[in-house]
Backbone as a printed PyTorch tensor [residue, N CA C, xyz], in Angstrom:
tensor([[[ 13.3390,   9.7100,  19.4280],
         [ 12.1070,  10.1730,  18.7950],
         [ 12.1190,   9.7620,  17.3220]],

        [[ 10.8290,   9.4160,  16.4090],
         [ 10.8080,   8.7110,  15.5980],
         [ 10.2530,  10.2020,  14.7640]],

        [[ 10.5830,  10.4400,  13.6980],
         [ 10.1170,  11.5790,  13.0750],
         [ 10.0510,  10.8450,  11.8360]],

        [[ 10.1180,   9.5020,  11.2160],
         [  9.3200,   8.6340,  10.2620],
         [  7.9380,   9.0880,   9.7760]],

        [[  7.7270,   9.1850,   8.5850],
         [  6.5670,   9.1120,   7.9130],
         [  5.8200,   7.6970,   7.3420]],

        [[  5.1640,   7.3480,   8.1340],
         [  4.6020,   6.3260,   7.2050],
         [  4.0550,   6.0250,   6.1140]],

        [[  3.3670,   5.2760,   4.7200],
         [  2.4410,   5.1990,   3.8260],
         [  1.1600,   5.1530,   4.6950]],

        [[  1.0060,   4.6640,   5.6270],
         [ -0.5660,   4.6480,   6.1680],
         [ -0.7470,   6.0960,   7.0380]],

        [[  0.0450,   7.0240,   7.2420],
         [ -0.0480,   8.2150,   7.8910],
         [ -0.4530,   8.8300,   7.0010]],

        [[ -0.0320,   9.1020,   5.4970],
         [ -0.8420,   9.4560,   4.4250],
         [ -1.7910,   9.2180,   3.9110]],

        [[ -1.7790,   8.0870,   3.8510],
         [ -3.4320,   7.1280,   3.0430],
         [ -4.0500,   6.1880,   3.7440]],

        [[ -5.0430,   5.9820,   4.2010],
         [ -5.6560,   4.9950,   4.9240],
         [ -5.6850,   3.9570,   3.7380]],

        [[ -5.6220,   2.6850,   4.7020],
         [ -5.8680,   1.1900,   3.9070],
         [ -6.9330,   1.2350,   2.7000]],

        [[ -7.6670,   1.0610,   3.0460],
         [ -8.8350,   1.2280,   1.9370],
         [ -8.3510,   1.9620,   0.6590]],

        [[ -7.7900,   2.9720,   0.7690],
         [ -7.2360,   3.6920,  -0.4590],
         [ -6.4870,   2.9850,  -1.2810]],

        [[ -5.1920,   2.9290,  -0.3160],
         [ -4.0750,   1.3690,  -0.8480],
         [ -4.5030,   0.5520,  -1.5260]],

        [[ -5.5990,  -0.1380,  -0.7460],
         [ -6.0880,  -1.1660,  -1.5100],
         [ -6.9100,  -0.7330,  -2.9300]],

        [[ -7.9130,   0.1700,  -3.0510],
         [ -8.2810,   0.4170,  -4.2910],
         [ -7.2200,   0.9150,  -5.2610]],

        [[ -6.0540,   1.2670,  -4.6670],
         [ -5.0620,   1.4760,  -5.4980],
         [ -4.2570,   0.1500,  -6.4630]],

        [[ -4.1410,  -0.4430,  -4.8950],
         [ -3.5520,  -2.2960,  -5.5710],
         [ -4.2930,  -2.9160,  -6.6840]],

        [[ -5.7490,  -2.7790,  -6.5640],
         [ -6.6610,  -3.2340,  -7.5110],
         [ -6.5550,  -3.0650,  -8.5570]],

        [[ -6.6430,  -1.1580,  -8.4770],
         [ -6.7920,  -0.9600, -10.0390],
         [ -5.3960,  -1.2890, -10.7870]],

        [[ -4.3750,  -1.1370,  -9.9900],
         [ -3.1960,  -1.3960, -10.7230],
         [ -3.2110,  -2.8170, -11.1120]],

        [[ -3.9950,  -3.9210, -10.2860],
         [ -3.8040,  -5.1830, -11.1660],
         [ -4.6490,  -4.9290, -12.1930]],

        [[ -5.7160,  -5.0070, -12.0530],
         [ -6.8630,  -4.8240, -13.2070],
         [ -6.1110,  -4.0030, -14.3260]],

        [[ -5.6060,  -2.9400, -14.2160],
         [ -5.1350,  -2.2270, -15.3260],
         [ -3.8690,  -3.4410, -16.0100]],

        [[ -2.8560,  -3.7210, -15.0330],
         [ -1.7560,  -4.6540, -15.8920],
         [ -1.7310,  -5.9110, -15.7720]],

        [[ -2.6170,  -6.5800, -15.1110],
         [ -2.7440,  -7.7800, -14.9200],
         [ -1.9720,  -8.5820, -14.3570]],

        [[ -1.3430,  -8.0000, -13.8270],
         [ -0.1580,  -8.2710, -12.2760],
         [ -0.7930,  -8.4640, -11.3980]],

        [[ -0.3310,  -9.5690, -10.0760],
         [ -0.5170,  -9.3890,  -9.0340],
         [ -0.4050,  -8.4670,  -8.3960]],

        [[ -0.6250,  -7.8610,  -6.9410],
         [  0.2740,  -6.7790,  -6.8050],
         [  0.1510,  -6.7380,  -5.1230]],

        [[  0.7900,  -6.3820,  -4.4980],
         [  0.6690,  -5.8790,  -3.0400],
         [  1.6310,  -4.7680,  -2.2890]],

        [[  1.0820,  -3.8320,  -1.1080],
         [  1.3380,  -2.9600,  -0.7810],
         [  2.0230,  -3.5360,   0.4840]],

        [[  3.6200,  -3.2540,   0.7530],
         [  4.3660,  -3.4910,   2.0020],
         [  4.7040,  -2.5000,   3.0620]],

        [[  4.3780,  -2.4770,   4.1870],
         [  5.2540,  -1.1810,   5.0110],
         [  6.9130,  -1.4880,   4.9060]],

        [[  7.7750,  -0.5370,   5.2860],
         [  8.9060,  -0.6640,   5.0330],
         [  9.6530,  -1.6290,   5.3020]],

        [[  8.9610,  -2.7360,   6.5110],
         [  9.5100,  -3.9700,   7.3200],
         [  9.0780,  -4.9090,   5.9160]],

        [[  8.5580,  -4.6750,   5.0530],
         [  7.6970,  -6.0910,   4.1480],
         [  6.8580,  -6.6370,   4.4090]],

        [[  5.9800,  -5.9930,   6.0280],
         [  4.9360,  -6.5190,   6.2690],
         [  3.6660,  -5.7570,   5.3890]],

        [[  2.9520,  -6.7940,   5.1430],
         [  1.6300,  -6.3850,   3.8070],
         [  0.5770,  -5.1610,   4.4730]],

        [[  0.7960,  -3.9860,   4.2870],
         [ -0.5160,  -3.4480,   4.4730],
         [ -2.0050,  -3.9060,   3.6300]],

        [[ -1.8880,  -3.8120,   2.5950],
         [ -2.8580,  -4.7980,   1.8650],
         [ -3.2830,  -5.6870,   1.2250]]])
């Protein structure tokens, strides 16, 4: 049994992503959101 929490069990995509945004816009970094494998949620 997997009793794992995910980032997307908490926040749906869309959120993430307005999150990724503003954090570039604010520092002018690229930026992207990984699940724990390094695959890109956004």
């Amino acid at each position: 049994m997997n009793n794992e929490i995910t980032l997307t069990d908490l926040f749906e995509v869309e959120m993430l992503q307005r999150l990724q945004d503003s954090f570039s816009k604010m520092t002018g970094f690229a930026a992207i959101i990984t699940d724990a494998e390094g695959v890109p949620v956004t």
